[in-house]
N, C-alpha and C positions, 0 to 999 in steps of 0.2 A: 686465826690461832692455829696451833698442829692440829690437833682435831681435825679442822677445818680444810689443812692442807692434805692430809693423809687422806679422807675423804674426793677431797677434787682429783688425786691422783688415779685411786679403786676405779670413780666414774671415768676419766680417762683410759683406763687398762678399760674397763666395760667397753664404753662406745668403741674401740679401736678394734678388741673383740667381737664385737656385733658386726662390724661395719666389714670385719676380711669374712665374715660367712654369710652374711645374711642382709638385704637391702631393708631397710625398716617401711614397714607399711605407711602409708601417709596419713596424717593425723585426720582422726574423726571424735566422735562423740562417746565411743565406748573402747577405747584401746590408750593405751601407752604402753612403751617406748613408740615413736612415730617420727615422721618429717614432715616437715610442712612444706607442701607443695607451692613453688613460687610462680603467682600469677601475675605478670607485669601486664598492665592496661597498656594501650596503645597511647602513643601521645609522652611516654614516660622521657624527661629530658636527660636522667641520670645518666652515664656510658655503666655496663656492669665491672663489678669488682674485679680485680685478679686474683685475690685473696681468699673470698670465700663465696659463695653462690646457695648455698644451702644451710638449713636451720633445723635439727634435730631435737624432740624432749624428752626428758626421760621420765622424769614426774612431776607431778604439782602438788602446792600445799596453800591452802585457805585457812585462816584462822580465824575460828568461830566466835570470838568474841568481837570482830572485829567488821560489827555490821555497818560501815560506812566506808565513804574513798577520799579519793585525794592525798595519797600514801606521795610524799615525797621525801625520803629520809637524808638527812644529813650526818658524817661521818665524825664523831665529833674525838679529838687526842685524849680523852678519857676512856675510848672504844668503844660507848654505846653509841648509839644511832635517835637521832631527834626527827621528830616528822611531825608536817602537818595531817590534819583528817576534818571531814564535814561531812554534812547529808547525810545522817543517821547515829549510831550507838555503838558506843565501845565502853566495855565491861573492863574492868581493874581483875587482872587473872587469879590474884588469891584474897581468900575469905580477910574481911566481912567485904562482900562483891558489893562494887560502886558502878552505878553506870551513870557516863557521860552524854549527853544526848543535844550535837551541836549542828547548828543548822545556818546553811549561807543565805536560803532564796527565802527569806524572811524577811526583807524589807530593813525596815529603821532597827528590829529585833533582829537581827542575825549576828550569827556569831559563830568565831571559826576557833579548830579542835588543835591539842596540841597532844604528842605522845612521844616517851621514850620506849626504844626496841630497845632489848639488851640478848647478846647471846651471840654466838660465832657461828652456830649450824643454821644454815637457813631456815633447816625444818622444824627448829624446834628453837624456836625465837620465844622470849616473854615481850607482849606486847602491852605498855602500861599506859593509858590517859592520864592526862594531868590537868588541864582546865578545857573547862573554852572561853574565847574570850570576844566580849563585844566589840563588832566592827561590822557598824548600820550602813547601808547601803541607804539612799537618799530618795527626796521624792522626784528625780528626774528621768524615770520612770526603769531605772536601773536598781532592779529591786532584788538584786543577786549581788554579794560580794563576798569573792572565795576567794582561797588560797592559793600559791603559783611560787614563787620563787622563796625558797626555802636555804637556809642556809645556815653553818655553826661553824666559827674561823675563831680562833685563839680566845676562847671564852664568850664569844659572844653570837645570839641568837639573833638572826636576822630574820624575821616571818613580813613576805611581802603578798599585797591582797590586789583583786581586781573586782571589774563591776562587771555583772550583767543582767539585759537587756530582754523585753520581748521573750518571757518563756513561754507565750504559746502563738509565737509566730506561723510564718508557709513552715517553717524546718520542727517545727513541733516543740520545741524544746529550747529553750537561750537560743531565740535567732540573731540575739545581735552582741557582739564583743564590744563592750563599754572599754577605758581607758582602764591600765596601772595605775591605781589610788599611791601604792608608795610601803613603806615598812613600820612594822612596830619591832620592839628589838628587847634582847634580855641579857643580861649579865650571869642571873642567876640558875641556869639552865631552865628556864621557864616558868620561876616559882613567882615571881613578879615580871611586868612588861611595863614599856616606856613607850605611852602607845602618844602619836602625832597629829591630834583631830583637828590642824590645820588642811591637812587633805582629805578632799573628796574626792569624787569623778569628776566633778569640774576645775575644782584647784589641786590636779595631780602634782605626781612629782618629776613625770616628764614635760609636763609642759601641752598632753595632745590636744586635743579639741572633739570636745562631743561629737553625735552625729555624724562625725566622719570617718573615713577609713583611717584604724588605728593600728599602727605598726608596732607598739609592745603592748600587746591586749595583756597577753598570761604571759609573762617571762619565766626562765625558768633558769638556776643557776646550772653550769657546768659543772659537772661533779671531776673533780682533779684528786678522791681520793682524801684518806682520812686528814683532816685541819686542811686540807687544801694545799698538801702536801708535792701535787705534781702540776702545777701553775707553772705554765710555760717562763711567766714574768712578774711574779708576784700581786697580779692582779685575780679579780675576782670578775668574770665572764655570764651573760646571761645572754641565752636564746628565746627566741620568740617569735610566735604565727601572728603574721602579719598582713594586713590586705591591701592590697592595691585600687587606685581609680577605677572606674568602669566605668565607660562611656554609654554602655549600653544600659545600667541601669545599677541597683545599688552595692555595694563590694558583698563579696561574700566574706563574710567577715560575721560567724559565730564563735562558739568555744570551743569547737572541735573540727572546724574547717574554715581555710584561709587559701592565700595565693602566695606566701613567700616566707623564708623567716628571715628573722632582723637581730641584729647581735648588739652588743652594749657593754661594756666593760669598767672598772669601778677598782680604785686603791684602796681597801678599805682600811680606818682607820680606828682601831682597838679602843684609842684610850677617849673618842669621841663617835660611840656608835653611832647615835643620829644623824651624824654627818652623810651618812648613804642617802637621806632625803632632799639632800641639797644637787640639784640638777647641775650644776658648775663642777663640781666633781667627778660627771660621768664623761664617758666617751662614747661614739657611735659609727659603729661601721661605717663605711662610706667604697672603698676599694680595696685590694689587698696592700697591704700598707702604709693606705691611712686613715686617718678617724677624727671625726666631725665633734664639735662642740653641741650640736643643735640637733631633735631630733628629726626638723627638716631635712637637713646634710643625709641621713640615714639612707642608705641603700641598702637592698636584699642581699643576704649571703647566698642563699638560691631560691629558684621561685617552681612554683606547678601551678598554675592557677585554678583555684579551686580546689588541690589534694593536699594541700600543707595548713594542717590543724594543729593538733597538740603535738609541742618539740619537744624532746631532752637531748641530752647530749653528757657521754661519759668519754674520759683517757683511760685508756689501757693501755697501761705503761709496759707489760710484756711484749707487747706489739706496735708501741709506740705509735698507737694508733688513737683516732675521734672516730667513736660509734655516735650516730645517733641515730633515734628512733621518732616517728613521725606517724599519727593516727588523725584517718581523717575517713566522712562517713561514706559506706559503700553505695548506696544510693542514695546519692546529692539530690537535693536538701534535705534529707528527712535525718536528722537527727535522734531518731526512737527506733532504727534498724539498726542491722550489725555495721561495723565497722571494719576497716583495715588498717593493718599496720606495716608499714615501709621500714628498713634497715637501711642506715649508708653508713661508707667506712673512708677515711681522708688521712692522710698525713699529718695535715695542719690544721689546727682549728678554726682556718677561716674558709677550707677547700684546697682543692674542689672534691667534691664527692661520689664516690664511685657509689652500686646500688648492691647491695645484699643479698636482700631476697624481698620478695611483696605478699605480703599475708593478708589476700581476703579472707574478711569473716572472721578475724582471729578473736576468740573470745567466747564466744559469735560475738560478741558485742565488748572488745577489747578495748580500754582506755587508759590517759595515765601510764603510760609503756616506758620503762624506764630499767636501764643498765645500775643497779646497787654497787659502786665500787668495791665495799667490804664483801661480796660477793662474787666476784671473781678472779679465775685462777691466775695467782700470780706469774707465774712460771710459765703458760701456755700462753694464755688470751684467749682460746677459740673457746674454752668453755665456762660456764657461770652459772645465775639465775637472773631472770625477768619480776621482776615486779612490776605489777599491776591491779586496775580492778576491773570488772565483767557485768555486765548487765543488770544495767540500773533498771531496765524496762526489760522485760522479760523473753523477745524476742523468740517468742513459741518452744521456750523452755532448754533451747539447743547453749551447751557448756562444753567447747570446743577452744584450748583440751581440757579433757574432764576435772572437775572442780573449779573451773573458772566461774566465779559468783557476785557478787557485792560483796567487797569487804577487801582486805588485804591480801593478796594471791600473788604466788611466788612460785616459776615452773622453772628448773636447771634445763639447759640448752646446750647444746654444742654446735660449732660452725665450721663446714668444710668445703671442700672444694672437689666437685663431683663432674665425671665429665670432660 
């Protein structure tokens, strides 16, 4: 909205202000404005950016009703924003107060959250629950099944779920990434659901095979912007961490750490939504240029092995660019420590990818990292906000940058090129 843009302008004059007198301190625990100092591991295959190299914030906002994660919003031609949520409680923000209290890693009982945002300032979003809704995870001992590829195209609600594995594995927490169970879907912006209990984790809807290493664990859709509005090809696009063979012993293959991700793409079709669960329909990377029927055929869009966990992936159409974002744990295996988050910037949405910046510890315990299209600046690209959630596990209380919590959290950012 203007609001919205007059606003992203001011923070523009701000940082460009800031930036000709004064070098911003680097982010810690008690300060904003800050930069995040980029720590690239060794090993990293990326080449770095030309574009931008550094990551700046100005502030962050948490919203208190909003004691759970898994925040992935969809941009829907009505202008609000639809998301999923699980692992905890979300409060309905005006009286008589409801609270929602929906949970994944509950076995045959679980059940995953639905909520509409409404509002154009980031920081002062209404954020509303609307059900939760039953989707049992089974007894093959995949006793987690949460949310991941989120979506709202021309009336209709796509909410896609996964399973997991072993949460108190070596990695402490979901050590093992079960298969893409498939979609439940809605016409009605959420008020009823068209839910498909022919799939399970064993009868998904790609096709994978238990026990083994699974190439679309969590998918996550491309955000191309409101209805899906900047679709290269009128198709609908999903990312996803994916793991590889190991000769040496089992893939690393959790919910927050992988070896590659894997792309997939989908015509969808309005006036038959359930038809996204029919595998004939899809397509699967395979090189640049062409795309496999089978999720065999499947090749990696790029690989790290072992640093590619949780993908998204946004267009910024100002800069006709593919951001995406990439979280995976700082000390491998363990799953209950902080996290880091990686940046890439590409042309094309199938590559190749230049590197950002590498944010250890961001969070400390930063997940769920995602570019909100309705959130940033149309006009520039380099500046926006992040959404995310921060420390499920407590991680000796460090909120880095400040207000990063459990719950929905959203910091504006801008990106330069320093040096």
């Amino acid at each position: 909205g203007s609001k919205f843009s007059v606003r992203m302008l001011l923070l523009a004059f701000f940082c460009a202000l800031v930036g000709s007198f004064v070098a911003l301190p680097h982010c810690s625990d008690d300060h904003m404005p800050c930069t995040w100092e980029s720590n690239v591991p060794a090993g990293c295959p990326y080449p770095r950016s030309k574009l931008f190299n550094t990551i700046s914030f100005y502030k962050n906002v948490s919203y208190p009703l909003t004691n759970a994660d898994t925040w992935y919003p969809s941009w829907a031609s009505n202008g609000n924003l639809y998301s999923s949520f699980t692992d905890g409680a979300v409060t309905t923000p005006s009286s008589p107060h409801k609270t929602f209290h929906c949970a994944s890693n509950t076995g045959l009982k679980a059940d995953t959250g639905t909520a509409v945002i409404t509002g154009d300032q980031p920081d002062k979003l209404v954020v509303t629950p609307l059900k939760c809704v039953h989707e049992p995870a089974n007894a093959t001992d995949y006793t987690g099944r949460y949310p991941s590829a989120n979506l709202i195209h021309n009336g209709v609600w796509y909410y896609g779920t996964y399973s997991l594995g072993s949460a108190n594995g070596i990695c402490h927490n979901w050590c093992e990434m079960g298969p893409f169970v498939g979609f439940r879907t809605s016409t009605d912006y959420g008020t009823t659901w068209m839910l498909n209990s022919s799939f399970t984790p064993i009868h998904n809807v790609f096709g994978e095979t238990i026990r083994k290493p699974v190439k679309y664990g969590a998918p996550h859709f491309v955000d191309f912007g409101q209805n899906m509005q900047h679709s290269p090809d009128g198709y609908a696009y999903v990312v996803a961490s994916g793991c590889l063979h190991h000769p040496e012993g089992p893939a690393n293959c959790t919910w927050i750490s992988g070896d590659a991700v894997f792309m997939a793409r989908i015509k969808l079709n309005p006036a038959s939504p359930q038809s996204i669960n029919d595998k004939n329909n899809w397509e699967f990377y395979v090189k640049e240029g062409k795309w496999g029927k089978t999720v065999e055929e499947a090749q990696p869009l790029l690989t790290w092995k072992g640093k590619t966990g949780v993908v998204t992936m946004t267009y910024i159409p100002a800069l006709k660019k593919y951001f995406m974002a990439i979280t995976t744990p700082t000390f491998f295996p363990n799953n209950e420590k902080p996290f880091d988050t990686y940046l890439l910037e590409s042309d094309h949405i199938t590559g190749p990818f230049s590197l950002i910046t590498y944010m250890r510890e961001f969070g400390s315990q930063g997940y769920f990292v995602h570019f909100p299209s309705k959130f940033l600046d149309n006009k520039d690209g380099s500046h926006g906000w992040l959404m995310y959630s921060a420390n499920f596990h407590n991680v000796g209380g460090k909120s880095n940058p400040p207000g990063s919590r459990y719950g929905l959290c959203m910091v504006d950012f801008k990106l330069t090129k320093e040096g």
